[in-house]
C-alpha positions in Angstrom: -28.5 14.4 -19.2 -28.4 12.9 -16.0 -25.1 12.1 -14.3 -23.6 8.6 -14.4 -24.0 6.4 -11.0 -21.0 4.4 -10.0 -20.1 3.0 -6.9 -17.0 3.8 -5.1 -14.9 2.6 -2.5 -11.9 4.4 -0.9 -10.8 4.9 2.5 -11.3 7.7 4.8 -9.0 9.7 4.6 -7.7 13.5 3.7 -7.7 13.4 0.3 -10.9 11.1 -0.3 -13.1 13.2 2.2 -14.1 16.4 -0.2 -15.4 13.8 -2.6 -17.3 11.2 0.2 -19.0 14.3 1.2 -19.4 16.0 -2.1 -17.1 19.4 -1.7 -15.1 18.1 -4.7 -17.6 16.5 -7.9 -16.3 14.1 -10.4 -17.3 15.4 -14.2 -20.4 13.7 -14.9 -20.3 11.4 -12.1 -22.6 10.6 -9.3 -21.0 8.6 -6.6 -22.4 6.0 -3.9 -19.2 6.4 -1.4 -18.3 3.7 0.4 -15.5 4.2 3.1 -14.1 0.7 3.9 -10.5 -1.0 5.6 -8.1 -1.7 2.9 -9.0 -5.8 4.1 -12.5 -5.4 3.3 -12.2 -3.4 0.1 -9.4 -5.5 -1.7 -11.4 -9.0 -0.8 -14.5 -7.4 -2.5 -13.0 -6.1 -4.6 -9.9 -8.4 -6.6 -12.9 -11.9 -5.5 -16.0 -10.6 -6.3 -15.3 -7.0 -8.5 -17.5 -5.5 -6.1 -17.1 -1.7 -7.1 -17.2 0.2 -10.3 -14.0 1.9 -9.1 -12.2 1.6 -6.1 -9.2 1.5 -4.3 -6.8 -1.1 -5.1 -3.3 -3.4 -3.6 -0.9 -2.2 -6.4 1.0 -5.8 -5.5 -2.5 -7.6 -5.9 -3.4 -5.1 -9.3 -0.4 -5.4 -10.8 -0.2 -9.6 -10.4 -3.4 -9.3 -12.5 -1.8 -6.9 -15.0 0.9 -9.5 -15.3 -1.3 -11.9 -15.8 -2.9 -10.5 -18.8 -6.7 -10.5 -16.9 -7.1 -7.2 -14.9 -10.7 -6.4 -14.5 -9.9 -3.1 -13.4 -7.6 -0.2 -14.8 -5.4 2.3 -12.6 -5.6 5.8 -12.0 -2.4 7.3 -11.2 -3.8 8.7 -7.9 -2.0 7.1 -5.0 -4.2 6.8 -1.9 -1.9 5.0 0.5 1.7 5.7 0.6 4.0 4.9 3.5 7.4 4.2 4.4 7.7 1.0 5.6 10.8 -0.1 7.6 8.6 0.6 10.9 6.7 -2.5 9.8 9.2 -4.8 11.1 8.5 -6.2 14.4 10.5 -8.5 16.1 10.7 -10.7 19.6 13.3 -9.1 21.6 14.5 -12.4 23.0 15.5 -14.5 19.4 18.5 -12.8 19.1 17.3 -10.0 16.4 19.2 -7.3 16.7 19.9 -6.2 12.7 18.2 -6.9 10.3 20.6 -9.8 8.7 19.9 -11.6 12.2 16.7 -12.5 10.0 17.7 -15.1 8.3 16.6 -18.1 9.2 14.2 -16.7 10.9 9.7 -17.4 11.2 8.3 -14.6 10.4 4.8 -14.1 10.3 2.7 -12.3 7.5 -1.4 -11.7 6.9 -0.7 -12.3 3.1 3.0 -12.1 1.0 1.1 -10.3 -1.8 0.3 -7.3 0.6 2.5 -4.5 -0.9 4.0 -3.6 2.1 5.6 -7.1 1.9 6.8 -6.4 -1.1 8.7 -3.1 0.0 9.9 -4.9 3.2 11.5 -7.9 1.5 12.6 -5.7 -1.4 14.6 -3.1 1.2 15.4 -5.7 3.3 17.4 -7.5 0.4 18.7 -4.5 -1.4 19.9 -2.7 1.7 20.2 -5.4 3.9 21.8 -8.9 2.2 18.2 -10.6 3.6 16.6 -12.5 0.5 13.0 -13.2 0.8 14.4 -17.3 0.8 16.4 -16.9 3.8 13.3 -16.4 6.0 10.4 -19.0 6.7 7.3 -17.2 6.0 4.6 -17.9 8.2 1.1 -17.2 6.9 -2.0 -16.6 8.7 -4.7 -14.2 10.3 -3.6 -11.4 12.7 -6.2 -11.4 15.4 -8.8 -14.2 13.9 -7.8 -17.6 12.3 -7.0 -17.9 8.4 -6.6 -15.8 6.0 -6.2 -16.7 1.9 -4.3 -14.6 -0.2 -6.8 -12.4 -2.2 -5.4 -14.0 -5.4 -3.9 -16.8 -5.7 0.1 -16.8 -5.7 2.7 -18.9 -7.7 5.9 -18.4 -5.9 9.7 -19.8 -6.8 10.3 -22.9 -5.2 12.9 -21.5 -2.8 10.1 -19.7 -0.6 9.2 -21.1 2.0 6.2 -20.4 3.4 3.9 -22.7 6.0 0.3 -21.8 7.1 -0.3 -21.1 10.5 -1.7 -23.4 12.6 -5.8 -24.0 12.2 -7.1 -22.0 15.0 -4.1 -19.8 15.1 -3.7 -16.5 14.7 -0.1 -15.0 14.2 -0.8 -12.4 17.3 -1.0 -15.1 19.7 2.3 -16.8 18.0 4.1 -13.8 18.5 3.3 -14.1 22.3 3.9 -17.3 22.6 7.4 -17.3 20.7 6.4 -19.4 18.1 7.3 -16.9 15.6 10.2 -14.4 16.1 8.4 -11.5 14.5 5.8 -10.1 12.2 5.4 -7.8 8.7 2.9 -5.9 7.6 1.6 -2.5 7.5 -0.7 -3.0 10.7 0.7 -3.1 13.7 0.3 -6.7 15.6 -1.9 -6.0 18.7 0.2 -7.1 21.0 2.8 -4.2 20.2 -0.2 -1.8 20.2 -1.4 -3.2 23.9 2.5 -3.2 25.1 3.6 -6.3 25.3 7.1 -6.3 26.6 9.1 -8.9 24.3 7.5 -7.0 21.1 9.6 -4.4 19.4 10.4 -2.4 16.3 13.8 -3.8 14.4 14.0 -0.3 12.9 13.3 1.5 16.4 12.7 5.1 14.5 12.0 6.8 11.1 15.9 7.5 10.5 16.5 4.3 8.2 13.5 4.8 6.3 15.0 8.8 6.2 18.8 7.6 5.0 16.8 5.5 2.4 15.0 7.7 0.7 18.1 10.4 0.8 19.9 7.5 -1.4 16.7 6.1 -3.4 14.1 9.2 -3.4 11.6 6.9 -3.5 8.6 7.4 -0.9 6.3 3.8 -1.2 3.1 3.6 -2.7 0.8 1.1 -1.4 -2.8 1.6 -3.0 -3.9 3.0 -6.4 -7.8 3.9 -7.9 -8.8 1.8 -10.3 -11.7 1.8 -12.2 -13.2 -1.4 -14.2 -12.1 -1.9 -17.7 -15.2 -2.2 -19.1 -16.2 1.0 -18.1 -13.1 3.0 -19.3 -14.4 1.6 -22.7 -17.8 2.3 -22.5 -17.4 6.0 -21.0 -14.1 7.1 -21.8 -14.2 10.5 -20.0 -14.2 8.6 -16.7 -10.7 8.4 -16.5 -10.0 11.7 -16.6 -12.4 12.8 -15.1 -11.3 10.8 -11.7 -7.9 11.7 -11.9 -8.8 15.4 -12.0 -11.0 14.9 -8.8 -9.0 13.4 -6.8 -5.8 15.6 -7.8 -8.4 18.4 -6.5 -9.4 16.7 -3.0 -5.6 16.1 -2.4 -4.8 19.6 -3.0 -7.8 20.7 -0.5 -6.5 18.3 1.9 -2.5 19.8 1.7 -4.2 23.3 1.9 -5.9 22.4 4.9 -3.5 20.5 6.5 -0.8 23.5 6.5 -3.3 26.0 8.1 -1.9 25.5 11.6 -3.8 28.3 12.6 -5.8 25.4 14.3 -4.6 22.0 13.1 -7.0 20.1 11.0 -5.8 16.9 12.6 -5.7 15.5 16.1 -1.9 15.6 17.1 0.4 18.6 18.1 3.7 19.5 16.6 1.8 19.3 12.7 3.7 22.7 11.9 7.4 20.8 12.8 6.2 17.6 11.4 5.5 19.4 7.8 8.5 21.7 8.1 10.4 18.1 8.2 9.1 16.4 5.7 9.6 19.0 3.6 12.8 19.7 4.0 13.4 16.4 3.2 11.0 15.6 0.0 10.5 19.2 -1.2 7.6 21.1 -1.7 5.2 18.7 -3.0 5.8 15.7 -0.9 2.1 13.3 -1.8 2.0 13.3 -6.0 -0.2 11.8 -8.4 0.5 11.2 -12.1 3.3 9.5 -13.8 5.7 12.3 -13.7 7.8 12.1 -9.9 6.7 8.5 -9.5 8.2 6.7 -12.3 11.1 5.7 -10.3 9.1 4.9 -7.5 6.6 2.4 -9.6 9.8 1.3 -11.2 11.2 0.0 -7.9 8.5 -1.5 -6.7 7.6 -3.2 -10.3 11.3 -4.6 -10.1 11.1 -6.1 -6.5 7.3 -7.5 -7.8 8.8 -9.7 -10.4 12.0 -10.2 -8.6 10.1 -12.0 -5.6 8.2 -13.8 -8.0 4.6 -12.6 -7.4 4.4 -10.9 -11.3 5.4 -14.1 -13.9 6.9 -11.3 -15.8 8.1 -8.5 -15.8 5.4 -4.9 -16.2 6.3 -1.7 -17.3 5.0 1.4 -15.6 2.8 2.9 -18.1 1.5 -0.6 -18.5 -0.4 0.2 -15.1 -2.7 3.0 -16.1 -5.1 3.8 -18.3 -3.4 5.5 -21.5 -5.9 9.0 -21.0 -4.5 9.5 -17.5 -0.7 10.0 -18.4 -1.0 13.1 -20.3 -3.2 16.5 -20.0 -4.2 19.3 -22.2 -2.2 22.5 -21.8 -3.4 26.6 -21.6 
């Protein structure tokens, strides 16, 4: 029996590495890896269902599970998690000093469906008093003109959003002033080349810290999903992918906190662990249901609450119904 050939697409990271260059196999599987940008893999992927399984938006996934027409399923293996208050840059000369200074404000963003949108405008309402209507939301490319929204978005009618300019792109418009700050989970440029009137609102990680003291709720961004069709036709995929991945992960912890000689390119990796886990515990990346649900939860709740699901999706409505339970010894 010869194994099943699926393509893949993940990013390159960690935990996706041991399978990219085979050190961890999927059951039955044989993979053609693909390591692309989020940008790339979520156009191909949510316009043109490019991949057998691949990574996914969980905002973009779960407007289609709202919708009642996912192609794909999830996995509950979380490839991209982040806090994201450092994803708040603002001019330093509009008068932004906290974040309810805000309101009222143009603020530019690649896409409102990105889900680092969604945590920012959820946090920044919850903890904050800044609803998503009190900004003007100014959509466009970051470093090339345009950008459409992967899929299409109904918002409520007290959003405003404008395109950019044609021939814009919202990098320049933060140089020139004609936006007082930007969201998203990539840095403009302009910050990264140090321009001077370019800042962080939330200068450090301590608000994000203070939040998820309160909240315990560390952001996912990305989940795997695999297309529907195939869960039906081989339903040991599933499984089989979650187990995989759950193995990778744990090879990429292991190796991460030999800091005998640090597996990654930055000092300090001992203090930086020693930190995190004093403050999330032991386990501070998990997959599965169990540890998340509150997480998903949140996130599922500021979804519908900024009108990008029509309605509102339960958490185990997400993932495929083999991945949220496992056999026992």
């Amino acid at each position: 029996m010869t194994d099943l050939k699926l393509s893949l697409a993940m990013g390159d990271y960690d935990r996706t590495r041991p399978i990219a260059d085979g050190r961890v196999k999927i059951d039955g599987v044989d993979p053609t890896c693909m390591l692309l940008s989020p940008e790339e893999m979520f156009f191909r992927a949510f316009r043109h269902q490019a991949f057998d399984v691949s990574e996914l938006s969980l905002s973009s996934y779960s407007i289609s599970v709202a919708r009642g027409d996912p192609h794909y399923v999830a996995i509950p293996v979380f490839l991209s998690r982040a806090f994201r208050h450092t994803s708040v840059y603002i001019r330093t000369d509009k008068g932004i000093e906290k974040p309810a200074d805000l309101k009222g404000k143009r603020i530019g963003i690649a896409e409102y469906q990105l889900s680092a949108n969604v945590w920012v405008r959820g946090i920044l309402e919850d903890a904050y008093g800044v609803k998503p209507s009190d900004i003007c939301w100014v959509r466009g490319g970051m470093n090339t003109p345009g950008r459409p929204e992967k899929i299409k978005v109904d918002l409520p009618v007290d959003v405003r959003i404008e395109a950019a300019p044609e021939g814009a792109t919202l990098n320049q418009m933060l140089i020139d002033g004609t936006i007082d700050g930007f969201i998203g989970p990539r840095a403009p440029m302009c910050f990264d080349e140090g321009f001077d009137k370019v800042d962080r609102l939330f200068p450090d990680t301590c608000a994000a810290e203070e939040w998820y003291r309160e909240t315990r709720v560390f952001p996912i961004m990305h989940v795997l999903g695999m297309r529907r069709s195939l869960s039906d036709a081989q339903p040991f995929l599933p499984g089989a992918l979650l187990k995989a991945f759950t193995e990778a992960k744990a090879m990429a912890q292991k190796a991460l906190s030999d800091t005998s000689a640090t597996k990654v390119t930055m000092p300090f990796v001992e203090d930086n662990l020693r930190r995190a886990g004093t403050l999330m515990g032991s386990d501070i990346w998990t997959y599965g249901l169990n540890g998340n649900r509150q997480t998903l939860a949140t996130f599922l709740d500021y979804h519908y609450r900024q009108g990008l699901s029509p309605r509102k999706v339960e958490v185990e409505e997400l993932f495929h119904p083999a991945t949220l339970e496992a056999y026992s010894l």
